[in-house]
Backbone as numpy.savetxt, mean C-alpha at the origin, in Angstrom:
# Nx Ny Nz CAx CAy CAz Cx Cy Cz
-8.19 -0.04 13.50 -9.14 0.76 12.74 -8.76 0.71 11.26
-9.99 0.58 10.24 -9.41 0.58 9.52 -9.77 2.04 8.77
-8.39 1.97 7.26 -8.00 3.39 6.79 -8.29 2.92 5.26
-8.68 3.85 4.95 -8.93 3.99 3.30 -8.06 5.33 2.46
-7.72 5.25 1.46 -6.72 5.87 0.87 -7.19 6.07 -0.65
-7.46 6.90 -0.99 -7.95 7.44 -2.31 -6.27 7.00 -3.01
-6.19 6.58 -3.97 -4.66 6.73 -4.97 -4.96 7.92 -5.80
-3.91 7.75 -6.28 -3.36 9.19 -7.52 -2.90 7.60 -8.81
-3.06 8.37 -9.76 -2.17 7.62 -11.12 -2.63 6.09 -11.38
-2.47 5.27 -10.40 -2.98 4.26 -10.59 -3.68 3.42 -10.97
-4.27 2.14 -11.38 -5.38 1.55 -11.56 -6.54 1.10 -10.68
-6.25 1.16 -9.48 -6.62 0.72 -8.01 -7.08 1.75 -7.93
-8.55 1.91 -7.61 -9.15 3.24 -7.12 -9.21 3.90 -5.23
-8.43 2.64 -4.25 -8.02 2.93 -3.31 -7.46 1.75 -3.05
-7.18 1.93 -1.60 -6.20 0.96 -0.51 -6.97 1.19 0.61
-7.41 -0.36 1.43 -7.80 -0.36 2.55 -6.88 -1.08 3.77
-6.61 -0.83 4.66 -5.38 -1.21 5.18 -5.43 -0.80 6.86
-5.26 -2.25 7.64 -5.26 -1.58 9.43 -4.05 -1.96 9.80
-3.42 -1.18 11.16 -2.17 -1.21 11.21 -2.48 -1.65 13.09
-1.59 -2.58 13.08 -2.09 -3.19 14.88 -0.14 -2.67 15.21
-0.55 -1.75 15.85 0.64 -1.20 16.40 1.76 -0.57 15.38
3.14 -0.77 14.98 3.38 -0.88 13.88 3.81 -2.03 12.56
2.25 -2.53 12.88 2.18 -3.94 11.72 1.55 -3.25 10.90
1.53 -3.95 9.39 0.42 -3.49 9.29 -0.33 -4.91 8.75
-1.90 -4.95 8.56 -2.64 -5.71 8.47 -3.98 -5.79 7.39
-4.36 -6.75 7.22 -5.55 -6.51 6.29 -5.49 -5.60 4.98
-4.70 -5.80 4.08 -4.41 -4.70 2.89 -5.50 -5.19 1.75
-6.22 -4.06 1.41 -6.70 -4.85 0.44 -6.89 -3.65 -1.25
-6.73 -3.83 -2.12 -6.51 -2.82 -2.96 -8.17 -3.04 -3.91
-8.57 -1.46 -4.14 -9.84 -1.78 -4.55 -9.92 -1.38 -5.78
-10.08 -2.40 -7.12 -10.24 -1.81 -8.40 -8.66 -2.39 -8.87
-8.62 -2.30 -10.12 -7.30 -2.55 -10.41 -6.57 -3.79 -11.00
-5.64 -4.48 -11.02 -5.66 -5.96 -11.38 -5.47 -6.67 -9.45
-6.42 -7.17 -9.99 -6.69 -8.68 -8.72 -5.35 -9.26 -7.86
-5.18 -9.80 -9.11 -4.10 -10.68 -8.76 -2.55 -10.04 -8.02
-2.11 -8.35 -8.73 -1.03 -8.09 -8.03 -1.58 -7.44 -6.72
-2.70 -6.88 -6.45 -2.88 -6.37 -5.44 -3.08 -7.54 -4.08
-4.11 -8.60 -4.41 -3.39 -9.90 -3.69 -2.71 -10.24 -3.19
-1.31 -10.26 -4.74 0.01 -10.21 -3.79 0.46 -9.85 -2.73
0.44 -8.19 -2.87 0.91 -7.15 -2.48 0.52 -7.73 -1.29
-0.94 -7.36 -0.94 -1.60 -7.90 0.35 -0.66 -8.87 1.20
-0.83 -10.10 0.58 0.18 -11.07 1.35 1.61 -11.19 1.19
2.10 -9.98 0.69 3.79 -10.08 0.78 3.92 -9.22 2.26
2.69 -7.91 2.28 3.07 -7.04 3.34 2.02 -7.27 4.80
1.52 -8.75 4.69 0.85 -8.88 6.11 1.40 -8.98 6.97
1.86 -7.87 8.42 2.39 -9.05 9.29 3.90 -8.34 9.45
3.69 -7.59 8.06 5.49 -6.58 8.07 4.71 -5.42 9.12
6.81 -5.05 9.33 6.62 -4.11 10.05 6.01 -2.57 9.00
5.54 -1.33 9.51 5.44 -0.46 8.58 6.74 0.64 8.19
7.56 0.58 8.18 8.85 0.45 8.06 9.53 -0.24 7.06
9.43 -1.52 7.18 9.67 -2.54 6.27 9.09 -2.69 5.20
7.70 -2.32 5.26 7.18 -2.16 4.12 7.24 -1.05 3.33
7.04 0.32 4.04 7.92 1.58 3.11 8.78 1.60 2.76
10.14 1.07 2.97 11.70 0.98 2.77 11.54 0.21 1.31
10.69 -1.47 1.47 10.85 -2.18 -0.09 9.50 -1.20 -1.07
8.57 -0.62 -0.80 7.69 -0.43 -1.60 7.78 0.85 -2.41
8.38 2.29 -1.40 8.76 3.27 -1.87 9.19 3.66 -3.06
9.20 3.91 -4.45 9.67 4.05 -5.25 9.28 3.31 -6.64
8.53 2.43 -6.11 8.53 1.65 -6.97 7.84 2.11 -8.31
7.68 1.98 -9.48 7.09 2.56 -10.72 6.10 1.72 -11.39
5.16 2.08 -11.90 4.64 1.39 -12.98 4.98 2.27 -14.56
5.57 1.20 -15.25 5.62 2.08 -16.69 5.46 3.40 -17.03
5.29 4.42 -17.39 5.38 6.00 -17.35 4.41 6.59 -16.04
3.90 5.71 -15.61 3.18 6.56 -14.36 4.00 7.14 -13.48
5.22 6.78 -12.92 6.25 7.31 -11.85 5.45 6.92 -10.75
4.91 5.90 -10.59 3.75 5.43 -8.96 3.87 4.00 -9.82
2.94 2.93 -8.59 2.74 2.07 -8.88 1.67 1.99 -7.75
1.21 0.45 -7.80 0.14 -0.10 -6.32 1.04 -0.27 -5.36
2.11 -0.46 -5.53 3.22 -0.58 -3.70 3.63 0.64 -3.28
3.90 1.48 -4.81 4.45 2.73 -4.20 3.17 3.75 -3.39
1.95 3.50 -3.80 0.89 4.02 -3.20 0.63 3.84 -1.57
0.71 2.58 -2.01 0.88 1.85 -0.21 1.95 2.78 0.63
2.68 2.50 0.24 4.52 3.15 0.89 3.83 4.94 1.18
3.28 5.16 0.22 2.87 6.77 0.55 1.99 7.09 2.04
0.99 6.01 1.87 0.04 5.93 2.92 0.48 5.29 3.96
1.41 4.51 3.83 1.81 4.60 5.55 2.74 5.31 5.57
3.36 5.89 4.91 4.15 7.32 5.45 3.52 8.32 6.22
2.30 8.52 5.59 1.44 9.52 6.43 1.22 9.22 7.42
0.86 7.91 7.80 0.67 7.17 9.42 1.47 7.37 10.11
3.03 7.12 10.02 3.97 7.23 10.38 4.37 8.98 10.57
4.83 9.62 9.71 4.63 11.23 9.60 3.65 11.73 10.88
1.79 11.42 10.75 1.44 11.89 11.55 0.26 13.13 10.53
């Protein structure tokens, strides 16, 4: 199923993202720059969701204290959390 995620701070006005067990799959970031959300997408296809909170958590953009990974990392926390 897929999940949509409003962000905070960011440039990306959400995250769309399905999780097949604890994978997760299909990431796609909406709004924002192209190219790192892309990335992002295909660095974390296929990871566990775990694996992907552990590297993404924390991460910053310039005075924002968030970034587009650390957003991600938030939203599957909540999956995970419950």
């Amino acid at each position: 199923m897929k999940k949509i995620v409003e962000t905070k701070g960011i440039c990306a006005r959400s995250i769309e993202y399905e999780l097949d067990g604890d994978i997760v799959r299909n990431v796609r970031f909406v709004g924002g720059c192209a190219g790192n959300g892309a990335g992002i997408a295909q660095l974390v296809e296929g990871q566990k969701i775990d694996d992907v909170i552990a590297r993404l958590k924390g991460i910053g953009c310039g005075m924002r204290g968030t970034s587009c990974p650390d957003q991600l990392a938030k939203a599957l926390e909540e999956d995970v959390v419950g």
